[in-house]
Structures are given as structure tokens and as C-alpha cells.
C-alpha positions in Angstrom: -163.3 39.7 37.7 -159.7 38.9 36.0 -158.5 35.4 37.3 -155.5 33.7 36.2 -155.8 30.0 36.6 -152.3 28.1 37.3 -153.1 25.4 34.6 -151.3 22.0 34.8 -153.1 20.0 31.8 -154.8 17.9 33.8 -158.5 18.0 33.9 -159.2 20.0 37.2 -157.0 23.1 36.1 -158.7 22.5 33.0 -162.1 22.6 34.6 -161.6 25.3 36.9 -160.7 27.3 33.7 -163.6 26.5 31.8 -166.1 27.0 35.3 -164.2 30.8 35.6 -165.1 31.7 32.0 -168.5 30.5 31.7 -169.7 32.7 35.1 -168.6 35.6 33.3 -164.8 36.1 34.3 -161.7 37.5 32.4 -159.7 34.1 32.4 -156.4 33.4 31.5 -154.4 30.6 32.1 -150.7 30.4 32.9 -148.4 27.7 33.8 -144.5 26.8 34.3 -142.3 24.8 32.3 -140.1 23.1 34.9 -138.1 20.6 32.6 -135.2 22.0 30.1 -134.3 20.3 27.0 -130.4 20.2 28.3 -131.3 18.6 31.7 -128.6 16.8 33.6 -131.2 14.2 34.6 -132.4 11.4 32.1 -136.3 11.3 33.9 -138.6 8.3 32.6 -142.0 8.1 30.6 -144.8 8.1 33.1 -146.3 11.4 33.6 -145.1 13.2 36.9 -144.7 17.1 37.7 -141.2 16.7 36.3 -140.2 15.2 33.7 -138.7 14.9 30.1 -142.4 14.2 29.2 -143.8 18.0 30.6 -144.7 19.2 27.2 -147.3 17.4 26.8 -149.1 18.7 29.9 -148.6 22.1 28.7 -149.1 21.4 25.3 -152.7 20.0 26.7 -153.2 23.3 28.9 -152.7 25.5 26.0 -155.2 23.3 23.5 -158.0 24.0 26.4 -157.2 27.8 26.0 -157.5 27.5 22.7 -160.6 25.7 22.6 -162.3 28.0 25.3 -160.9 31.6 23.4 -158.7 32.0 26.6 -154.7 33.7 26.3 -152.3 31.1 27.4 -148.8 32.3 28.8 -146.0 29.0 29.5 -143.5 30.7 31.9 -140.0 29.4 32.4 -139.2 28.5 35.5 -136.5 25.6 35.5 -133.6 27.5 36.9 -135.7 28.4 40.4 -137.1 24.7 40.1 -133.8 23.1 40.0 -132.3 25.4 42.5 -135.3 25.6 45.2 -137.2 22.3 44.8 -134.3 19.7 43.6 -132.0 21.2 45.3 -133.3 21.2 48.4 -134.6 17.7 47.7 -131.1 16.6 47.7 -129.9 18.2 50.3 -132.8 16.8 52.5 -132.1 13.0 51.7 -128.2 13.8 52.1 -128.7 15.0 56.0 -130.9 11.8 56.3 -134.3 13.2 56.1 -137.6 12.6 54.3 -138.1 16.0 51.8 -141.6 17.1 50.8 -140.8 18.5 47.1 -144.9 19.2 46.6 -145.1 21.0 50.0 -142.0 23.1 48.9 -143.0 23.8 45.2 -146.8 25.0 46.3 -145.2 28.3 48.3 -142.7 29.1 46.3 -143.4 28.2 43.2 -146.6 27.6 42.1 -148.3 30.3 44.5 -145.4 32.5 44.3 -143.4 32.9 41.8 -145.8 32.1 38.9 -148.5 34.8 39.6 -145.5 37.0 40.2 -144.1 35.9 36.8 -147.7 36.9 35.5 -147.8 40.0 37.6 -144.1 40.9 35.3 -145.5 39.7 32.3 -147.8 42.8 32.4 -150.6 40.6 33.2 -152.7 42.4 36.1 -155.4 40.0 37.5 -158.0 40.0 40.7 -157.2 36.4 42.1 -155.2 33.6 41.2 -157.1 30.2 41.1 -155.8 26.2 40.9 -157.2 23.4 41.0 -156.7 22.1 44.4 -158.9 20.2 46.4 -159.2 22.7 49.1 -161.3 25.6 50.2 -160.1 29.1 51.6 -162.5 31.5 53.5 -161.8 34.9 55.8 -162.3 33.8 59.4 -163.8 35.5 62.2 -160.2 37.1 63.1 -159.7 38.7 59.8 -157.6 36.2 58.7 -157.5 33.7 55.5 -157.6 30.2 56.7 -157.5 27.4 54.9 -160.1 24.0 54.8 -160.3 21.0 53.8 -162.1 19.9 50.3 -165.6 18.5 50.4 -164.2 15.3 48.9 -162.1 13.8 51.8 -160.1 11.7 49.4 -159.1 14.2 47.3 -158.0 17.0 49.4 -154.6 18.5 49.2 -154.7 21.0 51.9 -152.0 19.1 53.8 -149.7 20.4 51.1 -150.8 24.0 51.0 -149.8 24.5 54.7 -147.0 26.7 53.4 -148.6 29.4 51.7 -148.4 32.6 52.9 -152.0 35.3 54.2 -150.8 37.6 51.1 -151.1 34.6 49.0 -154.3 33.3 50.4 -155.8 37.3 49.8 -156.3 36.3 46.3 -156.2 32.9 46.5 -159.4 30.9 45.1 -160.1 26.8 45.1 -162.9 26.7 42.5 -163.3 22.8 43.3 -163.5 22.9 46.8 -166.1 21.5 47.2 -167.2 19.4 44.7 -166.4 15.6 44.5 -163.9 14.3 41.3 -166.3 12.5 39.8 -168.4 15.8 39.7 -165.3 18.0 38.2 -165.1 14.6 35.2 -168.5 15.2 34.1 -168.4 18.8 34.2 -165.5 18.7 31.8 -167.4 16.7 29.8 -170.0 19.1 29.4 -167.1 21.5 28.3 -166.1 19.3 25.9 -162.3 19.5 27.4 -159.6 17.6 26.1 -158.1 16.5 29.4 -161.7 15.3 30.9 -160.3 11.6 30.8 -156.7 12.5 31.4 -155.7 10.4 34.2 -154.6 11.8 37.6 -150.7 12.3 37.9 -149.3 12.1 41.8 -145.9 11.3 40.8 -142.7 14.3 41.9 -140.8 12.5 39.5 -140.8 10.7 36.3 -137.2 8.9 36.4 -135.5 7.0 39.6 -135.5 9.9 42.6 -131.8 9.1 42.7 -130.6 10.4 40.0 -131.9 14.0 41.6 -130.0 13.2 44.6 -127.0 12.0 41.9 -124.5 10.4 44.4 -121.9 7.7 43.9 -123.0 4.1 46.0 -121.2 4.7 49.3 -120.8 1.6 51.3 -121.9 1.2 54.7 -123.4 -0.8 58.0 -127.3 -1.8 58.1 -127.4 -1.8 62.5 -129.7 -3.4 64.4 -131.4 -0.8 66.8 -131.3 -2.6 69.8 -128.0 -4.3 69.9 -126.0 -2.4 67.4 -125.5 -5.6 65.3 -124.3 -4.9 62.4 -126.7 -6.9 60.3 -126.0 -6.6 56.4 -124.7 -3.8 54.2 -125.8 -0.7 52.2 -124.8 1.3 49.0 -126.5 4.4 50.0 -128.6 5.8 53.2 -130.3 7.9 50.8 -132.1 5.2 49.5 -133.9 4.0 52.3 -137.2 5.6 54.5 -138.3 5.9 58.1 -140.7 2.8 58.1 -139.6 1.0 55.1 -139.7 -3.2 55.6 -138.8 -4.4 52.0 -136.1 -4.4 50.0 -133.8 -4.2 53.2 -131.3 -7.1 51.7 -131.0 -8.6 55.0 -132.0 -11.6 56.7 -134.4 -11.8 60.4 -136.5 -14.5 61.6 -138.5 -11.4 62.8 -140.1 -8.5 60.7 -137.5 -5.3 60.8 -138.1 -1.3 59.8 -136.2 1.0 59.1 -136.0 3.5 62.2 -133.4 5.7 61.9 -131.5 6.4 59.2 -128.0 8.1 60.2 -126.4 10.3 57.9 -123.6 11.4 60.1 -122.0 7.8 60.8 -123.6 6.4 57.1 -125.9 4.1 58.9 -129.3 2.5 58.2 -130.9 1.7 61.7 -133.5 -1.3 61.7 -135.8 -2.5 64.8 -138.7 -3.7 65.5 -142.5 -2.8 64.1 -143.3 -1.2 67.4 -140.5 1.5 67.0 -142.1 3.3 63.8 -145.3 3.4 65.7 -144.4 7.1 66.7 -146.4 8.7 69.4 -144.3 12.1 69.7 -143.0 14.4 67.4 -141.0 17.8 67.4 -141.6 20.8 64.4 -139.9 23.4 63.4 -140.5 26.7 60.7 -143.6 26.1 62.1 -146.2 28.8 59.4 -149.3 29.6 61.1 -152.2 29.9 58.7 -155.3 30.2 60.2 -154.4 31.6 63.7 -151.7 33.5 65.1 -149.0 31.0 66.8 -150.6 29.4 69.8 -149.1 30.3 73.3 -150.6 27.7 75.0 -150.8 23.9 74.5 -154.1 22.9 72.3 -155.6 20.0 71.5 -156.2 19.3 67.8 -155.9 17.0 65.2 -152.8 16.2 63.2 -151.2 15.2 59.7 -147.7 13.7 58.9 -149.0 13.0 55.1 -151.8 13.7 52.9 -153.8 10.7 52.7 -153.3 10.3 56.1 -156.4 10.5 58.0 -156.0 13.4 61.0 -155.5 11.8 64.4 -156.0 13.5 67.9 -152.9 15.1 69.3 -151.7 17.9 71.7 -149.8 20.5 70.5 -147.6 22.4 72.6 -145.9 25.2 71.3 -142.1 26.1 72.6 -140.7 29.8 73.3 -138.2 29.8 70.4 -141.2 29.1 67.6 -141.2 25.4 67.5 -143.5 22.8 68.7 -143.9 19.4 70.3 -146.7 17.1 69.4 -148.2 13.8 71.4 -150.5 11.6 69.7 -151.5 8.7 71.8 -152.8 7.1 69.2 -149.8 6.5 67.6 -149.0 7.6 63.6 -146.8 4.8 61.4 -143.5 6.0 60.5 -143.5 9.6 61.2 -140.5 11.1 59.3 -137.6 13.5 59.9 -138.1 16.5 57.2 -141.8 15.8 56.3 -144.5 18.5 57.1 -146.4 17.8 60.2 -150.3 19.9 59.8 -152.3 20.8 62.3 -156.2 20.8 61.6 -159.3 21.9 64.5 -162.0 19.6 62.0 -161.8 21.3 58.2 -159.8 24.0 59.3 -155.9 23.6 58.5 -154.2 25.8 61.6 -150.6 25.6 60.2 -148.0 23.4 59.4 -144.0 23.3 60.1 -141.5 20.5 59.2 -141.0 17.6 61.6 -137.1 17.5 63.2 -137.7 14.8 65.2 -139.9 11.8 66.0 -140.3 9.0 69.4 -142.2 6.1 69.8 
């Protein structure tokens, strides 16, 4: 089989790549440069997914190519990155809301447009295969659902709830189910370059504001409950559904964030009990594993990837979007990030929350 392996430089792309070739495949490896030389954002030195620093990951992805006799292509992708994923980051924490960046790149970019880059390139292939921690299968209704990875503490399904049944068709999750430590000492064995390359979870390697690249605008941190005004703020932007530190103002009580209002340039604070969401609405709701459900259904729920899936009702509304009650409550459940729906391994589908209640 001809696979192309979206390679990142870290040691699971890596691995998967090495695992492809030595059961026989036709591998080559592809990635995307994200980061130009003439960006208009300064970035930092830790490693992150973007960042001044990127050439070193694809510098590391094409020594493992090298190494393993495998063709290496870098495709440029900066101008759709900067336009679909920092863009849209912006305009996210501008209208007050919490943006998912990884949920956004995986469907557009990273399982879109770079096998479709490849696919241009002249570069015919069978499947595409990452290194996610997830698992895709063909279910009993023909269609491609997605699971979660053997190793619970690992697994990035959450952030694949986006992707598409035409991406999933050639979709494959080599290290689904292994464990990390397993995928570290097989790369040993491979004699890989990245096998003790630390993990990077980071969007971004700079200060996120410098993305959203606003001038400090002045205005009222409110007391929920009274409407009190109860310090001051430079920017709503800078502030999260949930947040307790770094609030700059003084309670003889404990106070989070739980609003933040874009319209009237307000940061709302109140008391812990009002993060501890028990309700939330969805919309662009993208069913994966099922077609959209007609009728209300219990199942489990996500609002974050480490997040461990709590019991909820879902209750889907005529015009597409759902509702969602979770007695059990979920801490700070934000406006703009991707609420998943999971029945035990099996991620059902996934939309963006609008709205959230204690």
C-alpha cells in the first residue's frame, strides 16, 4: 500500500513512519511549513505548532526520511494557516469566545489541505496516516467512526471531531492503540532521531496576544450579581470563562470569570458555583459516527481533551443544533470551544458550544 504520513518531527509521526515502512509499505512523508520568515508576529523559543522555531521540527522530519530511505515533501501552507486558523482565532477572542485553533487546523489543514497538496504535487497515495492517538474503524452502518486511543491519557480524538467521512475513508491512526511509552521504545529500536524529543502541546510559541494584535482598550471588571463595577481591564480578550488568577481585583471571597462581554467590553466575575456549568447549547454540530440524532440520547460528553467524558443528555433541535444537560456538572464550559459527544470509545460527533448555564 502507498501511505503518506503527515510528519510533524516529533517522535510519533516519526514512528508511525518507520512502523509503515518496515510492514512493507510505500511510505512517504509530508508535512506543512506554517511559519514565514516575514511574519508579522515576533513568536517565542519553546517549541509549539507555530512558531519562529518550526524549522527545526521539519528539519527533524526530513533527517528521519533520510535515515529510513523515505521521499520527504515540506509543503507551504502559511497563507491558508494565517488566514483560516489565526484568523479565525482572532476573530473568536474578539466576539468574546474561547477558539479551538487544534480542532480548526485538524479539518482543514492537516487532514485537508495537505494530502490535497500531496494529491497536486503528483503524489498519488492509498491512505493518509498521523500520528494521533486515536483509532478509526467502518461501523455496522457503513460508516467511518472514530474511537478513542488505547492510552486514555493520550488520546486526541476530542480534536478530530471535525473531520469529514471522505477524510476518514483513507484515514489511518497507526498508534491507536498502543501506549506512549510503547511508541518511545519502538523508536528506539528504529534508531530515530526524535525518539527522546519531548512532547509539544503548545498552539503557540509567543504571547497568544500578539495573534489577536489589539491595542489595550480600557474597560469595567462587573460583579455578576450586583453589577458592581469592581476593578478595571485593558482587554476582554485576555481573560477565560473560569479563570480565578490574575484578575487584578480585590474580594474577601474567591471570584471567576463568568462571562466575558464583548459587546459592552466587560469582564463578568461571580461566584465558583457559576462556572460549574450544567447545560450547554452547540451549534455546526458534524456528525461522525452516526447520522444526526432525531431524538434525545443519552451519552457521554467532552468540552476539552483531557477532560474525562461525563454523562449527559443530548437533545438535538430542528434547525441542526443541540442542547446538552449534564447533571453532573463540567468546570467552566466555554463559549466557542468544541463540545464531543462519545457512546464509551466511540466519538458520535462534535459541534461548537454557543452557550453555557449553570
Amino acid at each position: 500500500m502507498k501511505i503518506i504520513v503527515g510528519m510533524s518531527g516529533g517522535v510519533d509521526s516519526s514512528t508511525v513512519t518507520a512502523l509503515l515502512k518496515s510492514q512493507g509499505h510505500e511510505v512517504i512523508g509530508v508535512s506543512m511549513t506554517l511559519w514565514r520568515p516575514d511574519s508579522p508576529f515576533k513568536g517565542g523559543e519553546k517549541a509549539a505548532c507555530y512558531g519562529p522555531n518550526e524549522h527545526l521540527s521539519t528539519e527533524a522530519a526530513q533527517a528521519v526520511c533520510q535515515a529510513l530511505g523515505v521521499p520527504f515533501y515540506a509543503f507551504n501552507c502559511s497563507h491558508e494557516y494565517e488566514e483560516w486558523v489565526i484568523g479565525y482565532f482572532r476573530q473568536e477572542y474578539l466576539a468574546g469566545r474561547t477558539p479551538n485553533p487544534c480542532v480548526r487546523c485538524n479539518a482543514t489543514l492537516k487532514f485537508g489541505m495537505l494530502p490535497e497538496m500531496a494529491r497536486r504535487a503528483g503524489i498519488d497515495y492509498d491512505a493518509f496516516a498521523t500520528g494521533h492517538y486515536a483509532r478509526v474503524e467502518k461501523g455496522e452502518n457503513g460508516r467511518f467512526r472514530i474511537l478513542r486511543a488505547a492510552d486514555q491519557a493520550k488520546d486526541q480524538s476530542y480534536f478530530l471531531c471535525r473531520l469529514s467521512q471522505a477524510q476518514l475513508a483513507r484515514q489511518m491512526f497507526p498508534l491507536g492503540g498502543m501506549h506512549k511509552p510503547e511508541v518511545r521504545e519502538l523508536a528506539r529500536s528504529f534508531g530515530l532521531v526524535t525518539a527522546e524529543r519531548p512532547d509539544s502541546q503548545d498552539f503557540y510559541s509567543g504571547d497568544t496576544n500578539e495573534l489577536i494584535g489589539e491595542a489595550d482598550r480600557v474597560g469595567d471588571i462587573v460583579e455578576a450579581e450586583t453589577g458592581k463595577v469592581l476593578g478595571k481591564h485593558t482587554g476582554y480578550w485576555k481573560y477565560t470563562i473560569g479563570q480565578r488568577k490574575g484578575l487584578g481585583v480585590a474580594s474577601t471571597q474567591p471570584l471567576y470569570v463568568t462571562e466575558i462581554d464583548a459587546c459592552r467590553n466587560r469582564v463578568v466575575l461571580g461566584r465558583q458555583e457559576a462556572v460549574r456549568h450544567h447545560w450547554l447549547s452547540a451549534d455546526t454540530m458534524n456528525w461522525v459516527s452516526m447520522e444526526a440524532p432525531t431524538q434525545p440520547l443519552e451519552c457521554q460528553l467532552k468540552v476539552r481533551s483531557v477532560q474525562v467524558p461525563v454523562p449527559c443528555l443530548l437533545i438535538p433541535q430542528a434547525d441542526g443544533t443541540c442542547m446538552a444537560d449534564f447533571p453532573q456538572g463540567i468546570y467552566a464550559v466555554a463559549p466557542g470551544q468544541a463540545a464531543v459527544f462519545y457512546d464509551g470509545d466511540v466519538l458520535l460527533g462534535g459541534g461548537f458550544i454557543t452557550a453555557a448555564r449553570a
